[in-house]
N, C-alpha and C positions, 0 to 999 in steps of 0.2 A: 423492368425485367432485368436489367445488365446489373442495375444496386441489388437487386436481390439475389443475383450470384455471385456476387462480391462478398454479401454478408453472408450464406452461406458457407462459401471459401472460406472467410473468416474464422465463423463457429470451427468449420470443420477444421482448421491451423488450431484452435486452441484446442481441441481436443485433444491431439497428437503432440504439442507440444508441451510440458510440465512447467517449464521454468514461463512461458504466456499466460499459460492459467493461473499460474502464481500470480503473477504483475497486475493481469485484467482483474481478477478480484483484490488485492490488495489495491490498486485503484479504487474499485467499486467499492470497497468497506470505508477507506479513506472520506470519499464524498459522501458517503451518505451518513458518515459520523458531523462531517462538518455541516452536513443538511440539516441536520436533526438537531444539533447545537443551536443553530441559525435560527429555528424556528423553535425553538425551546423546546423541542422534547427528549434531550437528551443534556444533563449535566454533566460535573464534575462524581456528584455522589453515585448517581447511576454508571458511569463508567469505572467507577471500582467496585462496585457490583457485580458488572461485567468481567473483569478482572478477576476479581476471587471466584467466578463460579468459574471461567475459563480456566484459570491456574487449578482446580480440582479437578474440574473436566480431564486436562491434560496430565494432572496426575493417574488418574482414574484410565486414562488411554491407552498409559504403559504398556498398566497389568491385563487390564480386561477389554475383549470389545464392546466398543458400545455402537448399537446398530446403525445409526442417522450418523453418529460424527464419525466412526470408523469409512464407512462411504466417502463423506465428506476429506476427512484426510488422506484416505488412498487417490484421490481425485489429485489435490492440491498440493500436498506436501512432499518433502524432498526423502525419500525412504531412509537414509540414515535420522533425520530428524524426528519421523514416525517410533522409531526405537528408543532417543534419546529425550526430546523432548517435542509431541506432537503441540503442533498447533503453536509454533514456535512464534513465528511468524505476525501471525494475529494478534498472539500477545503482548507482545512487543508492539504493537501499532497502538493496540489499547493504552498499554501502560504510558506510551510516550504523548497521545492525547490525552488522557488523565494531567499528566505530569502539566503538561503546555496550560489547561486550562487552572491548576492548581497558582502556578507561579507567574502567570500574564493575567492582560485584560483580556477581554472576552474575543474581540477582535484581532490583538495579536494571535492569539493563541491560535483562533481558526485560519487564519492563516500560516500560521508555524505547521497545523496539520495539514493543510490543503499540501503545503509546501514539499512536502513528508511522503504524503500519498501519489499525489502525481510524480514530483522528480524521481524517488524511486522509482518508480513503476517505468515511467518513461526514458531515464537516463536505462536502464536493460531492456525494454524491447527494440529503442533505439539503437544501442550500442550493438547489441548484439547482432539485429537483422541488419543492418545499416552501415556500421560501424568498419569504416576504413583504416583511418588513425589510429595508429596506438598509445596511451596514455603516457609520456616518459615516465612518470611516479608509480604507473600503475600500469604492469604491459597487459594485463587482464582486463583493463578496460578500453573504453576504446572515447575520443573527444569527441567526436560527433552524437553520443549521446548523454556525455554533460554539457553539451550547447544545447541541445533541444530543447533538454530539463530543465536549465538556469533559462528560456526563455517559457517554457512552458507554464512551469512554475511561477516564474516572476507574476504572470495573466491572472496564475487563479491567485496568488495573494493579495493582487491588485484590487479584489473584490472587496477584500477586507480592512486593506492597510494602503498610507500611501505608496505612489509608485515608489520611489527610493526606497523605502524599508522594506519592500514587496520582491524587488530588485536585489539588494545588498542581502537579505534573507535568503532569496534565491541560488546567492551567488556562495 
């Protein structure tokens, strides 16, 4: 009874909050790329696939709406970026898993993206709910959610790479 008003509470905080909803699916897209890698159903070729329909998509979002992804980016996306370049975000996750599996082995690379998806994600919703310290380099971020990330992170690369490279990747 108490976990399920917890997760409740939860949904209902992402709902309300844009830059959460940002993080939790940019998390979610992350692992299920690195999923689908894992289990072979998703390449290197099919991720630029993904890529170039995404990049036309987003061209295509500019000018006109389109019914299922204008929803979708009013949901997720940061309203200056909707104007400028929708679906910014994604694509840039795409192109940087592309890239990682293009120029590593198969295992670095999944964890280059694990790395990618979680520390992001986690180093901002850490930092930001969390986050006491402020960064000397960076007074816009905060330390306590680049410690959570570099140990977060470090876990999911672990799956893929040894600890040290998993770690020092992390870091």
């Amino acid at each position: 009874q108490e976990q399920h008003q917890i997760l409740e509470r939860f949904i209902g905080h992402i709902k309300d909050k844009l830059e959460l909803r940002r993080q939790v699916a940019h998390l979610l897209t992350g692992v299920t790329i690195v999923f689908m890698i894992k289990i072979q159903l998703l390449n290197a070729p099919m991720l630029f696939a993904i890529l170039i329909i995404g990049g036309v998509l987003s061209i295509l979002a500019r000018f006109r709406r389109i019914p299922i992804l204008d929803r979708i980016l009013l949901f997720l996306e940061r309203p200056a970026d909707i104007k400028t370049f929708p679906g910014k975000g994604s694509f840039f996750l795409v192109l940087g898993s592309f890239l990682a599996l293009q120029f590593f082995q198969r295992d670095i690379a999944m964890a280059a993206i694990a790395i990618m998806a979680v520390g992001d994600a986690i180093t901002t919703v850490v930092g930001t709910y969390f986050g006491k310290i402020k960064n000397p380099l960076n007074p816009k971020k905060h330390l306590e959610g680049t410690a959570i990330a570099i140990v977060v992170s470090t876990l999911s690369a672990f799956f893929f790479v040894p600890f040290p490279i998993a770690f020092f990747g992390s870091l």
